[in-house]
N, C-alpha and C positions, 0 to 999 in steps of 0.2 A: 620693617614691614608693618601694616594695619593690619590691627590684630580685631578680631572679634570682640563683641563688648563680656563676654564671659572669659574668652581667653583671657583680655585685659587687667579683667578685675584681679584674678589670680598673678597674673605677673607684676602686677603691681604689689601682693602682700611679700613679694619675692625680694622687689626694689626697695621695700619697706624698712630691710633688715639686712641691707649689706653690708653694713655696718656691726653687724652682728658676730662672734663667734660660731653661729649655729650654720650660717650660710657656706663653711669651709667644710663642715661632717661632710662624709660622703653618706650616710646614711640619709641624712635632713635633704640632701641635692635628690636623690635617689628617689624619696616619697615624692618629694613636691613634683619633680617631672612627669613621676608616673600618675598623680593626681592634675595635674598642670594640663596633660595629655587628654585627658576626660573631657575636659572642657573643653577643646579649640575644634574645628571645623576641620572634616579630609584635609582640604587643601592646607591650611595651616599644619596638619600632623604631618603631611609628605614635603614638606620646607623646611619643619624645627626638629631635625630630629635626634638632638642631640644639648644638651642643657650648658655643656663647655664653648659651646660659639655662641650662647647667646649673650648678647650685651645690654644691661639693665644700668648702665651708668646714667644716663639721660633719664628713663625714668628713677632712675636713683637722687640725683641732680633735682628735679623738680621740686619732689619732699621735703627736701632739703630747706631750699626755698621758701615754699610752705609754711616751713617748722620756724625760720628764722625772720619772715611776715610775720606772725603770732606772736613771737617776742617783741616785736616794732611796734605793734599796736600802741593806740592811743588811751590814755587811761579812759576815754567815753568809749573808746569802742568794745575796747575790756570791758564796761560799767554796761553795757546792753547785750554782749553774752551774759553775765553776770545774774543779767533781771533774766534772762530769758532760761535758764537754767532752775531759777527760782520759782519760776512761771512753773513749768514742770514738774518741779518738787511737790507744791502745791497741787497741781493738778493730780499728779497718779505716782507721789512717795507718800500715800497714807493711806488707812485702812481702819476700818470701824468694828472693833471686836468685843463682843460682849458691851458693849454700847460705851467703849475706849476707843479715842480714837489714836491709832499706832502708828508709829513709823514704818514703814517697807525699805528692808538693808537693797537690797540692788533691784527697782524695780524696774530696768534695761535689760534686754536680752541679751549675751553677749554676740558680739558681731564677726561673720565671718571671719577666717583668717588660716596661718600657719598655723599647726601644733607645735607645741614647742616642748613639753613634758620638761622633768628633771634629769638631769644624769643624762648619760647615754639611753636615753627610751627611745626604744625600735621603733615607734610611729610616728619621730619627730619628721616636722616638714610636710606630714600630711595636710591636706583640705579639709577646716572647718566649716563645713557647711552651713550655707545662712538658714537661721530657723523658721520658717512659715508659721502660718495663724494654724494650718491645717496641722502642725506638731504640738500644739500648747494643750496642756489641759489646762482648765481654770476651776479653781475651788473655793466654793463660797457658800454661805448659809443659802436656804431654800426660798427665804424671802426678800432675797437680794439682789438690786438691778446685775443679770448679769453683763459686764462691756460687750461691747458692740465689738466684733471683728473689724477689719479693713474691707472695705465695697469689694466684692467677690470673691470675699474667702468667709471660712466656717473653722469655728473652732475645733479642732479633735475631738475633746468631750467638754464637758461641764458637770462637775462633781460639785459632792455637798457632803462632805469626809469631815465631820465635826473631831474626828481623834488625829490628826495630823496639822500639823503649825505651818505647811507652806501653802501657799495664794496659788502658786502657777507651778506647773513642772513639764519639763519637755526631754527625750533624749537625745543626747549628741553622736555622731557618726563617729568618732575618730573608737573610744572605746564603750559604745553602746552603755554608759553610767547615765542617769536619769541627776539633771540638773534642775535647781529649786529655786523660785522669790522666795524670802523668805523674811518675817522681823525683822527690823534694827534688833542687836543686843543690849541698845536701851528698853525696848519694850518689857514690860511686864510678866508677859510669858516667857523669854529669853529670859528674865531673872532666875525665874520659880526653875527654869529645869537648871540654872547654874547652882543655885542653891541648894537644890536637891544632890549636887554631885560632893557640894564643901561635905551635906552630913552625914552620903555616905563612907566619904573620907574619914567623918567622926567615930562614926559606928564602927569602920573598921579600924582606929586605934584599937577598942577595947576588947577585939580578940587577934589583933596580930603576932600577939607572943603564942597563942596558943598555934596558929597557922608554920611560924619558926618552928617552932618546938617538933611539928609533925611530921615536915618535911626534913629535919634531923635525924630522926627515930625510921622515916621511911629509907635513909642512906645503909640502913643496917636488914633490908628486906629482901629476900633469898632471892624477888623477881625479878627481871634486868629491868623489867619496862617501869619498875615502880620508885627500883635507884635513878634510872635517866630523869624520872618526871623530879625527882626529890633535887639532882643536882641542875637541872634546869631553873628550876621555881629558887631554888640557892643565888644561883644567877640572876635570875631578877628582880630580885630580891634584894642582893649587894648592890647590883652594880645600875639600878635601874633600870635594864634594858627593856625595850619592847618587845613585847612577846614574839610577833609575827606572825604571816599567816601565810597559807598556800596560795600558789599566784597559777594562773596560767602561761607557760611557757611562751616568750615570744610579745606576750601582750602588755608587759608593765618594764620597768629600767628593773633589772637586777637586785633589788633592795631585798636585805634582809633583818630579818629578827630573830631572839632566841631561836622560836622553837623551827625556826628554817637554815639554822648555820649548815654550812656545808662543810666537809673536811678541810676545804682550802683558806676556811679562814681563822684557822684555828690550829696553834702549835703548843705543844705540851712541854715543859721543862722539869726535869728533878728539879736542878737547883740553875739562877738568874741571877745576875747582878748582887749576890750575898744574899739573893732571898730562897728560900727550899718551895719547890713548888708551886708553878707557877705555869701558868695559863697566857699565852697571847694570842689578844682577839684583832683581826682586822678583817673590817670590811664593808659595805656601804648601805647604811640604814636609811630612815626617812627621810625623803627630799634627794635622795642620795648624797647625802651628806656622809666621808669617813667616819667611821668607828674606830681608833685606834686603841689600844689598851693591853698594859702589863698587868697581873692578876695573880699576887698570892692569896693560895685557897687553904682552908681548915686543911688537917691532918688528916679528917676523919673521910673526905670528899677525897686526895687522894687515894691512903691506902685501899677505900672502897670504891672507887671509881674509877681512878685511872685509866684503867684497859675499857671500862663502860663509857667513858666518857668519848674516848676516841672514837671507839667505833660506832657508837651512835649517832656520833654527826656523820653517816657516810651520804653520798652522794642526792640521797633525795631528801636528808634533814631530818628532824626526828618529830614536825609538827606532826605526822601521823602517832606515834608514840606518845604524844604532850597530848592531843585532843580525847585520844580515846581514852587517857587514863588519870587526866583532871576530873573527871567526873567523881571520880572513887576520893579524891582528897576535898572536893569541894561535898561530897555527902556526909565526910567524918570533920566536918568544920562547921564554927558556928553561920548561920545565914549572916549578909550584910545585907 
């Protein structure tokens, strides 16, 4: 059937990616319908009502085509995308800061489409919504041409925030996060705040023995919350892990860190494989990437922890325990 030019466009980000592993989830089939469904006209919702009879081979087929015209090109016809991309670059990849003129890392908006998230995240398949002139803020000094919109839109606002490093910022539908233009990492300001992070790397060699040392001495403290925060910070410490943070239910893929392990990903051993004491971690951190990990621990982490360690990863994690009571070790430590 003829579809509407809105239904279209969406069943095409559909055709786009049959190809895909993502297009088999049912959760990814599930969003896109029920987003796919927004768009189309009455008449189209009381004909399609059903995602498993629709057939997107043909427009799947086209793409294809498309994709395999663009590898066929001529090296002239490549050589005038080429200039006309350059053309652009030129035109609106730079910016004039402190009377530098900078690169801008992505100064394209990004384009409609599927979500696709990491891991199993609950809102894959959803509709990225295309961003309008009426979502952008633009931020720029006070004496500066502000750009001209598109003939019959208006920009959101126009800011002049001299303590923030991004040009443009808008927010996206799928999880309401505020997205940035922002420098190349060649620029000069993307140096200074990289720099700034090598010394405070510096800085904090030269009291990291004393930071060990306190969370040693706190394994031996009559509080539970003060042993958990000690054999946590232990933890990432050894083993590098990322701390974590608390998520909203529902709205992100499953990922965790230290201070949000759950009991189930975490098993205690006396003694493993010939080693005494011994900790197995799994489970799925940034990106959702596995965390796998066998873990012999001090003696002293044991005897004093074991029963604290368990039960403080219970079902909601113990970043509430790690947040409220980092403060008390980061006030008995020297600043970084």
């Amino acid at each position: 059937m003829k579809l509407s030019p809105k239904a279209e466009e969406v069943a095409t980000f559909f055709a786009k990616m049959l190809d895909h592993e993502y297009t088999t989830k049912d959760i990814f089939r599930k969003n896109f319908f029920k987003d796919w469904r927004k768009e189309m006209t009455s008449e189209e919702k009381s004909t399609i009502s059903s995602l498993s009879k629709c057939d997107f081979t043909y427009m799947g087929q086209y793409f294809k085509a498309q994709s395999e015209a663009r590898k066929q090109m001529t090296k002239d016809e490549k050589q005038k995308i080429k200039e006309e991309n350059e053309r652009l670059l030129k035109e609106y990849g730079f910016c004039i800061m402190d009377n530098h003129k900078e690169r801008i890392a992505n100064f394209k908006i990004e384009p409609p489409g599927l979500f696709r998230g990491r891991g199993n995240h609950p809102k894959m398949g959803m509709l990225k919504r295309r961003s309008m002139p009426e979502d952008i803020i633009i931020n720029c000094s006070k004496d500066s041409k502000v750009p001209e919109p598109p003939p019959g839109h208006k920009w959101k606002e126009v800011r002049h925030d001299n303590k923030v490093t991004w040009l443009v910022s808008w927010t996206e539908n799928i999880q309401g996060s505020i997205k940035y233009i922002m420098l190349n990492p060649s620029s000069r300001i993307k140096g200074e705040k990289d720099w700034q992070k090598y010394e405070t790397a510096r800085r904090l060699k030269k009291c990291v023995d004393r930071i060990r040392n306190q969370y040693r001495e706190d394994w031996k403290s009559k509080e539970m919350k003060v042993r958990q925060r000690a054999v946590a910070l232990y933890f990432i410490d050894k083993l590098a892990l990322r701390a974590g943070n608390e998520k909203e239910e529902g709205e992100t893929a499953d990922t965790v860190g230290c201070c949000s392990l759950r009991v189930e990903h975490i098993n205690l051993y006396t003694e493993l494989d010939g080693q005494e004491y011994v900790v197995e971690f799994d489970f799925l951190g940034k990106d959702s990437i596995r965390y796998y990990n066998k873990v012999p621990v001090e003696k002293r982490v044991r005897s004093s922890h074991w029963c604290p360690l368990a039960v403080s990863f219970g079902e909601e994690g113990i970043a509430g325990v790690i947040t409220s009571s980092t403060k008390t070790l980061v006030s008995r430590t020297p600043t970084v």
